[in-house]
C-alpha angles and dihedrals in degrees: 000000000000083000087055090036090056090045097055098043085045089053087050093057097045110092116220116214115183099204126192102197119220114163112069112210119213098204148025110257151090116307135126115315115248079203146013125213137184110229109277098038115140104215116206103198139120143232123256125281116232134199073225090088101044133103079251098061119219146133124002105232125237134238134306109229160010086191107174115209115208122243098019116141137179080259102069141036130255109229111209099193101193101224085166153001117168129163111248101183125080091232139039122194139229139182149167119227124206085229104037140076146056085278104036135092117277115250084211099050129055117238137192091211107081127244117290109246110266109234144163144235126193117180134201105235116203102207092193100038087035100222132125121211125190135168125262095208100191103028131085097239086068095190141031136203119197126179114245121253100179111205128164103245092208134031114160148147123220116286127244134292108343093328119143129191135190121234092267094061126085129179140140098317081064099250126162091348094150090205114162078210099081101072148113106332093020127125122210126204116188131182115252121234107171138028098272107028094236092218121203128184139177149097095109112200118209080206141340132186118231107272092026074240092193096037100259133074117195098293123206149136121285147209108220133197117180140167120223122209153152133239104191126213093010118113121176138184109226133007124295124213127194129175117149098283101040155055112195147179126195121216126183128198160099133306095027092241085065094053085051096050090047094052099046089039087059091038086059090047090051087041090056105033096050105025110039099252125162099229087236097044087052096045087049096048097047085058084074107026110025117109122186134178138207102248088191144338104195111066126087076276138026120222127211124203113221118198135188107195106238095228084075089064123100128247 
């Protein structure tokens, strides 16, 4: 009875904003708030639609946010628990750039191999069935059905300082990690570099494979409920992930090795400062425990998703 009594009081006390972006940001960073939240508001939105995802083709669209929390401050953390993120468009879109890609050749650095041929994928998207078919053009299987894993490609708050960052970049202010991890049931924790948060998000994916090898993953439009909270007097370095397996950290970098470093050495200082683990213990555990996945190879920096199983916590 006291737990149902503290749920429902709980549930009292949690705003609800139903919010139809209109303004698409085209970078991560301080600016004027499109809305402004208390701490424990569930916000029902959606991310922008693009011509980008049409059978037309066009511009990718830019970011949802800045949404400033009240009360958030550069000593605490800014929790993003992912209620839901659905498709709500009947196509996604995929392609391959000649410059682009964890396998194609790099804009910045000359090559003797030539360009990879640009293309492009759309894909038919059942919302109620949740698959997504396209055509294979010149293979024998002609055609392809996958089931649907909906993520938020980018969930961020604005960097330090004056910095600014286009929609490609993550960091440790989260960004453009591409991470299938951040989906329905996860929980989010970002540093805080600024009073107020100024939370983005955008770029759904109907689906991604880990790495976002050729550079896409199914892009589409999004219906997004999130809950926005505060954790006080809590700061931490890089972003936190939680569902009910894991405990994660994301770390983005170059070369790849450094974003793997940032993420597990996180994952041990969350590891000691909330669970009670010795540096060296925990070091030593994740050496037979610890996962970890490549989130994606293919923006300004890769990011590496570092995970401790929670079975391994203790009790």
């Amino acid at each position: 009875m006291l737990l149902a009594s503290l749920l429902a009081t709980a549930a009292l006390m949690q705003d609800t904003v139903r919010f139809t972006p209109t303004i698409q940001q085209p970078t991560f960073a301080v600016r004027e708030p499109v809305l402004t939240v208390k701490p424990n508001t569930v916000l029902i939105s959606r991310t922008h639609f693009g011509p980008y995802y049409t059978p037309e083709d066009g511009a990718f669209p830019g970011e949802v946010g800045p949404v400033f929390v009240e009360g958030a401050t550069t000593n605490d953390m800014l929790v993003v628990e992912i209620i839901k993120v659905r498709p709500n468009y009947k196509y996604a879109a995929a392609k391959l750039y000649p410059d682009f890609g964890g396998l194609a050749a790099d804009a910045r650095v000359r090559m003797l191999n030539d360009p990879n041929p640009g293309r492009r994928y759309l894909w038919q998207l059942d919302t109620v069935a949740m698959t997504g078919t396209t055509t294979l053009p010149n293979s024998r299987m002609k055609q392809v059905t996958v089931d649907l894993r909906p993520m938020l490609g980018r969930v961020a708050v604005a960097p330090r300082g004056g910095e600014a960052f286009t929609g490609l970049w993550p960091g440790n202010y989260g960004g453009n990690m591409d991470a299938p991890e951040v989906k329905e049931g996860t929980t989010v924790y970002l540093p805080i570099f600024h009073d107020g948060a100024y939370f983005y998000f955008g770029d759904g994916h109907a689906r991604q494979g880990q790495g976002e090898v050729a550079g896409t993953g199914l892009e589409t439009s999004m219906d997004v409920v999130i809950r926005l909270d505060v954790i006080k007097g809590k700061p931490i370095d890089w972003p936190r992930l939680e569902d009910k397996d894991y405990i994660m950290v994301a770390g983005s970098a170059r070369p790849l090795i450094d974003a793997f470093r940032l993420a597990h050495i996180e994952l041990i200082e969350w590891l000691e400062q909330d669970y009670g683990f010795d540096k060296w213990d925990a070091y030593a555990l994740l050496g037979q425990v610890a996962e970890s996945s490549v989130a994606n190879i293919v923006d300004p920096n890769y990011t590496v998703v570092a995970k401790f199983p929670k079975r391994f916590l203790p009790r």
